[in-house]
C-alpha positions as CSV (number, residue, x, y, z in Angstrom):
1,X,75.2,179.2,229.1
2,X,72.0,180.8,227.8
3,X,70.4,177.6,227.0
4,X,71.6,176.5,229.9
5,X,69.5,179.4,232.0
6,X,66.7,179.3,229.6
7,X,66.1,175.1,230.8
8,X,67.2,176.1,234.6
9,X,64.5,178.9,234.7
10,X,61.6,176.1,232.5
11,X,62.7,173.8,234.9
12,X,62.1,176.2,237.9
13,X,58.6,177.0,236.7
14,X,57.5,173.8,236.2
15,X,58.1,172.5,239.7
16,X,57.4,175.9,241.7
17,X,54.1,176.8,239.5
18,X,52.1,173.7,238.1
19,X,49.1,176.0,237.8
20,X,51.0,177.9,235.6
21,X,52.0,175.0,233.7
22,X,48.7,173.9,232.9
23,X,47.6,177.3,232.0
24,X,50.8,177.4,229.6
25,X,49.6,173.8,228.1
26,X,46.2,175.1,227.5
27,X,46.9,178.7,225.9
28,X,49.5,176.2,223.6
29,X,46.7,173.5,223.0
30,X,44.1,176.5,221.9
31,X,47.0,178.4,219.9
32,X,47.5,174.8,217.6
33,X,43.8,174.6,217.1
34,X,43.7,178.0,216.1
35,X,46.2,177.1,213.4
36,X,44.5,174.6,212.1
37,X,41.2,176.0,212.1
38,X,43.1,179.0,210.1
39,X,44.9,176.4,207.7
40,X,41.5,174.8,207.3
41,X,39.9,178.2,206.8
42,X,35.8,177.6,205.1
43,X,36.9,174.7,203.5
44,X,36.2,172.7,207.4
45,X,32.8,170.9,208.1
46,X,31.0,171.2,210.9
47,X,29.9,167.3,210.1
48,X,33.4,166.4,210.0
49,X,34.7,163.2,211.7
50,X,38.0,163.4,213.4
51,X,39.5,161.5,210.9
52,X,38.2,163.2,208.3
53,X,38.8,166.8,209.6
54,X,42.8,165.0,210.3
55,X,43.0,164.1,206.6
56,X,41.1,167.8,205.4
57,X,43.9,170.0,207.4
58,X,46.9,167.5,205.8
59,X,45.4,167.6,202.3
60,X,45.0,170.9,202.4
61,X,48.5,172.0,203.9
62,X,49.9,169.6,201.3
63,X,48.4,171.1,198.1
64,X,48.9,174.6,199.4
65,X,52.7,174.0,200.2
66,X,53.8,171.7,197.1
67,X,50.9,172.7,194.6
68,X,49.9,176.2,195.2
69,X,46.8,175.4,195.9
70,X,44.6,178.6,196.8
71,X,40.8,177.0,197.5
72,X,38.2,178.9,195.1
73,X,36.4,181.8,197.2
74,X,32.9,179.6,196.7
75,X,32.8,175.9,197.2
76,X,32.2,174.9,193.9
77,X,29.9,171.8,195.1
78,X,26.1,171.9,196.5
79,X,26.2,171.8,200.2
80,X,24.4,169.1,200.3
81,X,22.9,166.4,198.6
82,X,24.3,163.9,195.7
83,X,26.6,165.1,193.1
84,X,28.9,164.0,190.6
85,X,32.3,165.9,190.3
86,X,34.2,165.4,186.3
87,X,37.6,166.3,185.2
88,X,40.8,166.2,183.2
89,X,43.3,163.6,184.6
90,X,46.9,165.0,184.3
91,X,48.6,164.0,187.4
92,X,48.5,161.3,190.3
93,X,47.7,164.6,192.6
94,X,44.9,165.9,191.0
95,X,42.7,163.8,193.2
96,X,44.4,165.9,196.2
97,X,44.3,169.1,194.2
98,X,40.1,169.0,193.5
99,X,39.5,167.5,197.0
100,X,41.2,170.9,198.1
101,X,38.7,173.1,196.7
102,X,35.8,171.7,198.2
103,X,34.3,170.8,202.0
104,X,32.4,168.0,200.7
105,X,34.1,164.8,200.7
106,X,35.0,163.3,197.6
107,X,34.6,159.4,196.9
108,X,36.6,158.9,193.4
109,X,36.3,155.6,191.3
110,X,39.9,154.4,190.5
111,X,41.3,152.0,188.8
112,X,41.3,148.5,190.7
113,X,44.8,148.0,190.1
114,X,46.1,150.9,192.8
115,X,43.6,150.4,194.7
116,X,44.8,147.1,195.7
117,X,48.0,148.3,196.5
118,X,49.3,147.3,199.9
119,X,50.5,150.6,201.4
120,X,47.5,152.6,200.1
121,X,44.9,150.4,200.4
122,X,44.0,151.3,204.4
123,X,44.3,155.2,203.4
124,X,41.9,154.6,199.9
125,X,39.4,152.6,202.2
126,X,39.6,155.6,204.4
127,X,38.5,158.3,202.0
128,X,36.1,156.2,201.1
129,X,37.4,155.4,197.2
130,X,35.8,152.5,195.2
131,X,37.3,150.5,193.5
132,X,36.3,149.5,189.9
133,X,37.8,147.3,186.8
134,X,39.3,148.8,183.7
135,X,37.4,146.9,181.7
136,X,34.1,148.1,182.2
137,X,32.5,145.2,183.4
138,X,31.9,145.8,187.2
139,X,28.8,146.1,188.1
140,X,29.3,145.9,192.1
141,X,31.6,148.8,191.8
142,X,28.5,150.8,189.9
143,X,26.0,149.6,192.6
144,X,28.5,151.1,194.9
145,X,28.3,154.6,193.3
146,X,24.4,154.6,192.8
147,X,24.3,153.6,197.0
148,X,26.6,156.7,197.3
149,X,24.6,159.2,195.6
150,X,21.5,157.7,197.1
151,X,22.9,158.6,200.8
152,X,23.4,162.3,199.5
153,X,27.5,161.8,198.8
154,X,29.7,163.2,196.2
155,X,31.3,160.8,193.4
156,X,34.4,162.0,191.9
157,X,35.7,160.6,188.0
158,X,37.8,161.1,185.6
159,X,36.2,160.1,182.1
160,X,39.6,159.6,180.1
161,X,40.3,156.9,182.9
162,X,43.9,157.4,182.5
163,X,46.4,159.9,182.8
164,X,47.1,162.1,180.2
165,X,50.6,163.2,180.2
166,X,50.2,165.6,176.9
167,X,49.1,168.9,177.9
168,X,48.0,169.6,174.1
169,X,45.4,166.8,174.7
170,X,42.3,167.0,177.3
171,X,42.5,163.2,177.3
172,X,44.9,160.7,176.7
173,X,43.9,159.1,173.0
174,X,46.0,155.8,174.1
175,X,43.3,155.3,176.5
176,X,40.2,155.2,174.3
177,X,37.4,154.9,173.9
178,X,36.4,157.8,176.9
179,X,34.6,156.1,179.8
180,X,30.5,156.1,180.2
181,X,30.4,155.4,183.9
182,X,30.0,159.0,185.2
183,X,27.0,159.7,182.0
184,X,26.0,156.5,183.4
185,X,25.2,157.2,187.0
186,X,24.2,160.8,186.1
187,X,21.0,159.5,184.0
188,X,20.2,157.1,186.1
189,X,19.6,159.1,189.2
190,X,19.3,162.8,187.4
191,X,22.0,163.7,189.8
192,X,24.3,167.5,189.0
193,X,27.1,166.9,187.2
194,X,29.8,169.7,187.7
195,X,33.0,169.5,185.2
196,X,36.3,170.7,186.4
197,X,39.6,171.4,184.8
198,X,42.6,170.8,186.4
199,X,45.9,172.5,185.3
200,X,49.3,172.9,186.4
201,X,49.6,170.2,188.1
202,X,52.8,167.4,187.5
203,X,52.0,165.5,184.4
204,X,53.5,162.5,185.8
205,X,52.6,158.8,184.4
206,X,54.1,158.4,188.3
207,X,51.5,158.5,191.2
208,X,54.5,158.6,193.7
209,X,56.6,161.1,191.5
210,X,53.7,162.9,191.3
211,X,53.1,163.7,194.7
212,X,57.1,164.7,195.4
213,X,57.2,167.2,192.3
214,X,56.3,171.2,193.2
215,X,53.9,172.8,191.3
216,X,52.0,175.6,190.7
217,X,48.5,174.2,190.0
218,X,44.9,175.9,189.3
219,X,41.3,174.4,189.3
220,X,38.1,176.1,187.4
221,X,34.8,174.7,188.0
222,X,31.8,174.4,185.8
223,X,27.9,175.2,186.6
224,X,26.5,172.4,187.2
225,X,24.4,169.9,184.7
226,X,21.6,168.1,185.1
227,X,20.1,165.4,182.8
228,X,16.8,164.0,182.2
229,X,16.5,161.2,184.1
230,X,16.3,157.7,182.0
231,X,14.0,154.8,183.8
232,X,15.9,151.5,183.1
233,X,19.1,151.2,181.3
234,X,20.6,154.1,179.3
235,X,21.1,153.1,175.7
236,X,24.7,153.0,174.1
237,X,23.7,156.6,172.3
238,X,22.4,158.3,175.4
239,X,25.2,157.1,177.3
240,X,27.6,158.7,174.1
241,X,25.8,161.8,174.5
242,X,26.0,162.5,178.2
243,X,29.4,161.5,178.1
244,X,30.1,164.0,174.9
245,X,28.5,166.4,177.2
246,X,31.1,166.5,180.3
247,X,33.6,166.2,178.1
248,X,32.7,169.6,175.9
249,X,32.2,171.1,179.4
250,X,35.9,170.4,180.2
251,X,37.0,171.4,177.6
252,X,34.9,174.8,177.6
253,X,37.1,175.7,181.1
254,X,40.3,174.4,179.6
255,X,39.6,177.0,176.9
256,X,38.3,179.5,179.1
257,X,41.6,179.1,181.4
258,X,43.5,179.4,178.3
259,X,41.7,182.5,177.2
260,X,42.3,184.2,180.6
261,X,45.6,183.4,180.8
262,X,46.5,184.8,177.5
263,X,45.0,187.9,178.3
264,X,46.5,191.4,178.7
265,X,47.0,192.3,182.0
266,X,46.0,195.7,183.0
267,X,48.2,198.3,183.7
């Protein structure tokens, strides 16, 4: 009977007071935007695209309901111009997770193999992922990246290439040796490098798993790092050391996280 009265009294509005209506689909319209712009909080862009601004807001109510994502008070990344974002791989989310922390789009290598995948392919080209070979070998997929950082975007990759289910090790030692690419685009164009470490998340071999496992995840980021920029092609040792580089700085947060963690809390 009450629901009744309650779609008798809707349906009495709407016909006898249209203007009221529209004034009630307006106050609702602005009340939803208001939400997202809430969910979104500083982590929206003014430069956004609709599609992009669609994916931000789903991303971020994702990692924030499954993950426990809470967005670091600072956006860890320049707000503008190129950079190059490192990190620990230990879950198929921790793309998600790092993309959560930032407003700056974030264009990740990944392997070739998932990119290719039927049902993620249109979402991949979307975010604007490339696409590169395990075996080291593709060169369009590096002229991609350099193209990228030239037009002032953010390249996002994991060095260890794999993920590393073991959460004693920063890097999977199955997948060795650890990959050059990022030390290789980083001394080419003298773009910052900033290292992250991601913990917490699932440590899944499973993307899909992954992605339906809760979690309580957390993400510390790195100054950034700048190296000197090589003209020509890096050799195999200055590749070796850039790379040794981001890796240390990883491991530097991991140990800092650690540290923290272990700590006494106060009374």
């Amino acid at each position: 009977m009450v629901i009744g009265n309650l779609d008798h009294a809707l349906a009495t509005t709407g016909g006898g007071h249209p203007g009221l209506m529209a004034l009630l689909t307006v106050v609702g319209a602005v009340g939803v935007g208001v939400v997202v712009l809430v969910v979104l909080g500083h982590r929206y862009r003014r430069g956004d695209s609709l599609r992009i601004g669609i994916l931000r807001w789903l991303n971020l109510t994702y990692t924030r309901l499954m993950h426990g994502v809470r967005p670091v008070a600072d956006d860890p990344l320049p707000p503008s111009g190129p950079a190059i974002l490192v990190a620990n791989h230990r879950s198929g989310v921790d793309p998600l997770v790092l993309q959560a922390n930032t407003g700056r789009v974030i264009r990740y290598l990944m392997a070739r193999e998932y990119y290719d995948r039927p049902i993620l392919r249109r979402l991949f080209q979307l975010v604007g992922a490339i696409p590169v070979k395990r075996d080291g070998t593709d060169l369009a997929a590096t002229k991609r990246a350099l193209r990228a950082l030239a037009k002032g975007e953010v390249i996002g990759i994991f060095p260890g290439g794999g993920i590393s289910t073991d959460p004693e090790a920063l890097f999977d030692p199955a997948d060795t040796p650890i990959k050059h690419g990022a030390a290789l685009l980083a001394l080419r164009t003298r773009t910052p490098v900033i290292a992250a470490y991601v913990s917490g998340t699932p440590p899944l071999d499973s993307v899909f798993l992954s992605l339906l496992r809760p979690s309580r995840s957390r993400v510390i980021f790195g100054d950034p790092i700048v190296f000197e920029k090589i003209n020509g092609k890096p050799t195999r040792v200055q590749l070796e050391r850039a790379t040794e580089r981001m890796v240390e700085a990883i491991d530097e947060l991991r140990r800092s996280l650690e540290n923290e963690e272990l700590a006494p809390t106060g009374a």
